[in-house]
N, C-alpha and C positions, 0 to 999 in steps of 0.2 A: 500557577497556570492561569492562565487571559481566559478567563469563562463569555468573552462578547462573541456572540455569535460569529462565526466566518473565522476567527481568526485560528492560526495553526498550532497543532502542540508537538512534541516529538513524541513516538509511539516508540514503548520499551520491547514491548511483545509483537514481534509481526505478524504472528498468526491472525491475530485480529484486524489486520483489514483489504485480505483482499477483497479484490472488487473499489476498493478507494481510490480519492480522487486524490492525488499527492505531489511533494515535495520531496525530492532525493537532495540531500544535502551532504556536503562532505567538509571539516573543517570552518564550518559556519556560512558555505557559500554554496549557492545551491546550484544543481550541477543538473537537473531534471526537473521538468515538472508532466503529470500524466498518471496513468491510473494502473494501479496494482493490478496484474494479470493474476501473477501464482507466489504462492511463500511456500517453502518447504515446510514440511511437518517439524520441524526443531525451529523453526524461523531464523533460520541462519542468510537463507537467501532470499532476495525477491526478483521478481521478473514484471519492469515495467513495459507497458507501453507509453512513448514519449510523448510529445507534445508535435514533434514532425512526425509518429508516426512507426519510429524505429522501436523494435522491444528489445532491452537491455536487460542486463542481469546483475544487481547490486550485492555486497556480501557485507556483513554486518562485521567481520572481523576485518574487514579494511577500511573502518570506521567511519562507513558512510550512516546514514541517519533518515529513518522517514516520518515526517512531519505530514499531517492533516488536520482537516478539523474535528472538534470533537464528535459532532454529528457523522462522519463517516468513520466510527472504529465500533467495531461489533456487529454494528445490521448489519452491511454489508459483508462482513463473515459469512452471517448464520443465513443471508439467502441464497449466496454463491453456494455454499454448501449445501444448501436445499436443491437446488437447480440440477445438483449433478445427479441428483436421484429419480430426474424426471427422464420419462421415455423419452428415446429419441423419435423425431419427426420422421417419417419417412414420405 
């Protein structure tokens, strides 16, 4: 793994990052870039929002791949999951 700051790794476990800022890659060539909305609880699937804007749905068994940096896998788990527990604004 490239420990220099900024630079991207591939994430095995998707549960850990949503809320990340990322890289969808499929076959070595990267097909997205934009930030993790939702993973499903098996982390099978994720659901970004693109970089135009568009939110897509990636599946891990059609051998796409999310790549970030190391500074975005786990915090941004555990605050998005903090969040949902906050009242809503009325």
């Amino acid at each position: 793994m490239n420990s220099k700051p900024g630079a991207l790794r591939r994430i095995d476990d998707w549960t850990s990052v949503n809320g990340a800022a990322a890289e969808i890659l499929l076959k070595g060539r990267t097909m997205a870039r934009g930030v993790i909305d939702r993973v499903t609880s098996d982390g099978a699937i994720a659901w970004v929002y693109d970089d135009t804007g568009r939110r897509r749905l990636y599946e891990r068994c059609e051998s796409f791949e999310i790549w970030v940096t190391p500074e975005d896998v786990g915090l941004n788990y555990k605050v998005n999951q903090a969040l949902m527990y906050l009242p809503a604004p009325y």
